[in-house]
N, C-alpha and C positions, 0 to 999 in steps of 0.2 A: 704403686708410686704414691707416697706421701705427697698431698696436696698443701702446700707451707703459702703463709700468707703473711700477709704483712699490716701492722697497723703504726699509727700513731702513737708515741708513749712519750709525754713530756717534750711534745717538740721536735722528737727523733722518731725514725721509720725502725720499728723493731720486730722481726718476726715469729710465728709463731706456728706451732701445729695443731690439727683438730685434735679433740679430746679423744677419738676414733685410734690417733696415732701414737698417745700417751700410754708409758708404762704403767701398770699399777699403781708403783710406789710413787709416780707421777700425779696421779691420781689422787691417789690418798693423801698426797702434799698437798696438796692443792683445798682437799677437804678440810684439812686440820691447819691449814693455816689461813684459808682465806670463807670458811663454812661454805666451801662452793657445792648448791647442790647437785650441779650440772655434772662437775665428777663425780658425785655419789652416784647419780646417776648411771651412768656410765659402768662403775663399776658391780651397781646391780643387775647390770645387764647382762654382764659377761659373767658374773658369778653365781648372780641368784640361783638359775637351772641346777648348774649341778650341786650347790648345797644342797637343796633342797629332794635331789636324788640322793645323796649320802645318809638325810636324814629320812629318808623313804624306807629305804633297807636296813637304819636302823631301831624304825620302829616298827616291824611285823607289815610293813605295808600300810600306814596308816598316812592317805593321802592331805587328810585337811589337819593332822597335828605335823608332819611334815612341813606343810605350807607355815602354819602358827609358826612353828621353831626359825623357820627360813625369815617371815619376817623378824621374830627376837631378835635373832642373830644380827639382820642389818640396822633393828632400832640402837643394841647395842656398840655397832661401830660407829653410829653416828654420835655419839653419847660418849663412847671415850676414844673421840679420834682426837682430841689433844692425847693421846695416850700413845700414839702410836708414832713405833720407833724408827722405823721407817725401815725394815725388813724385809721380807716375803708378805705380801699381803693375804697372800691364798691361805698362809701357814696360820699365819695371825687371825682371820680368818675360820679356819676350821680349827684354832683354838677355843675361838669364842662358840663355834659348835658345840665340839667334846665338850665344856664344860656347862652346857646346856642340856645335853644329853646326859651328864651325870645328874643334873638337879632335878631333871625329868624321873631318871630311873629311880633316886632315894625318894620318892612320893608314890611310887606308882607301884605295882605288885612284882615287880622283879626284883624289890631292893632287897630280896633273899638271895637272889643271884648274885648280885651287886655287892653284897658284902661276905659271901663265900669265895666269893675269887682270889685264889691262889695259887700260883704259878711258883715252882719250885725247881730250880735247877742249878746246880754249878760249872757249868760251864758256858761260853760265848764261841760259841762255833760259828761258821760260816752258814747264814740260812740256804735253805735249802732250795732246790726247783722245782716243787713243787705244782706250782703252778703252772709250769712247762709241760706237765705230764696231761694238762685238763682240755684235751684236743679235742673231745666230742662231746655227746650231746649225753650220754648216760652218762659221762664225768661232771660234767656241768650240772644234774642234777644230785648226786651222788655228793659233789660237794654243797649244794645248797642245802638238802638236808641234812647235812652234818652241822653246818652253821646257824642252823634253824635252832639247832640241839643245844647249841654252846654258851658260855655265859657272855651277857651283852658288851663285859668289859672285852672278850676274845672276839666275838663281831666286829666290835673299836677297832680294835688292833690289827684282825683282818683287811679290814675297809682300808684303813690308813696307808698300811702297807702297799697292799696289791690291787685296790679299785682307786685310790688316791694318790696312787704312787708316789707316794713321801718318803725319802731319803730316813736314816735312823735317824738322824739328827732334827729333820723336820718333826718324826713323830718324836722325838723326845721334849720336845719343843711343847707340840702341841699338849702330849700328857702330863708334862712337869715331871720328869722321871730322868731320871741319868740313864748315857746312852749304853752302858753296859746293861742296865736290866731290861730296855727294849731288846735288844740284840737279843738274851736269852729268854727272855719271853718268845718272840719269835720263832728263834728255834724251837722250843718246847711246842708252841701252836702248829709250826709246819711239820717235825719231827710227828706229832699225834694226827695229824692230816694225811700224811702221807701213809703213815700204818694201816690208818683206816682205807686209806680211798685204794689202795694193796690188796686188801685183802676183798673189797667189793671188785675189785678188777679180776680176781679169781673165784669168785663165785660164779 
């Protein structure tokens, strides 16, 4: 039960809810137009964790660049929250991730990965269930080290999809990509996923 209160405003009784009971984009209104840090607050709270799990798994496990990237990311919403459109906060958000995570990988020794990545396909099929099939404990690790394997833009893509569960539209949002070549990237990732994690099922 929402606990609504009530104050004074100009003379009149006008009420109002805890920042506890505010939407994101409530939230984030509130930041960019009135620098409240009390929702910044707020929505570090509820979001910081799992950025900073996102950005766990996508750097090899690296616990205190993880943490660095997590704060980036909220020095940057504070910094262009007049910027903000008033959206998905999460999307917008783990925009400003991915494009942290790119600046990180062009510096750092994967930008051979990073700029071999090419995904080639014509068609936009329907992805796959892949993920439906990862019911145990040797699939779970059967797909970890397959993503261990993979280029870190396809970890991205991974993550987005099926640990982040973002719609195509969110992830194409987030990558700057039209949402037909996320759609066939995906397939092409889950179609090679599934071959593989197939054929470990039959060994």
């Amino acid at each position: 039960m929402v606990n609504i209160q009530w104050s004074m405003v100009n003379g009149q009784w006008s009420m109002f809810k805890p920042l506890s009971a505010l939407t994101d984009s409530e939230l984030m209104q509130r930041v960019s137009s009135k620098d409240d840090d009390r929702a910044y607050g707020e929505l570090y709270h509820r979001h910081a964790r799992r950025l900073m799990g996102f950005f766990y798994r996508q750097t090899g496990s690296d616990e205190a660049l993880a943490a660095d990237l997590t704060q980036d990311a909220f020095m940057r919403v504070w910094t262009a929250r007049d910027r903000y459109s008033g959206s998905s906060f999460r999307t917008w958000l783990l925009t400003i991730g991915y494009n942290l995570l790119k600046n990180h990988y062009r510096h750092s020794e994967h930008q051979r990965q990073y700029e071999t990545f090419v995904v080639q396909t014509h068609e936009e099929l329907a992805e796959s269930n892949v993920i439906d099939t990862l019911d145990n404990e040797a699939f779970d690790q059967a797909l970890k080290h397959l993503l261990e394997k993979m280029s870190q833009e396809n970890r991205l893509l991974f993550s987005l999809r099926y640990e982040e569960e973002l719609t195509v539209p969110q992830i194409a949002a987030v990558m700057s990509l039209p949402e037909g070549t996320v759609k066939s990237r995906l397939h092409t990732l889950t179609q090679s996923l599934r071959q593989k994690l197939n054929h470990h099922d039959t060994v």
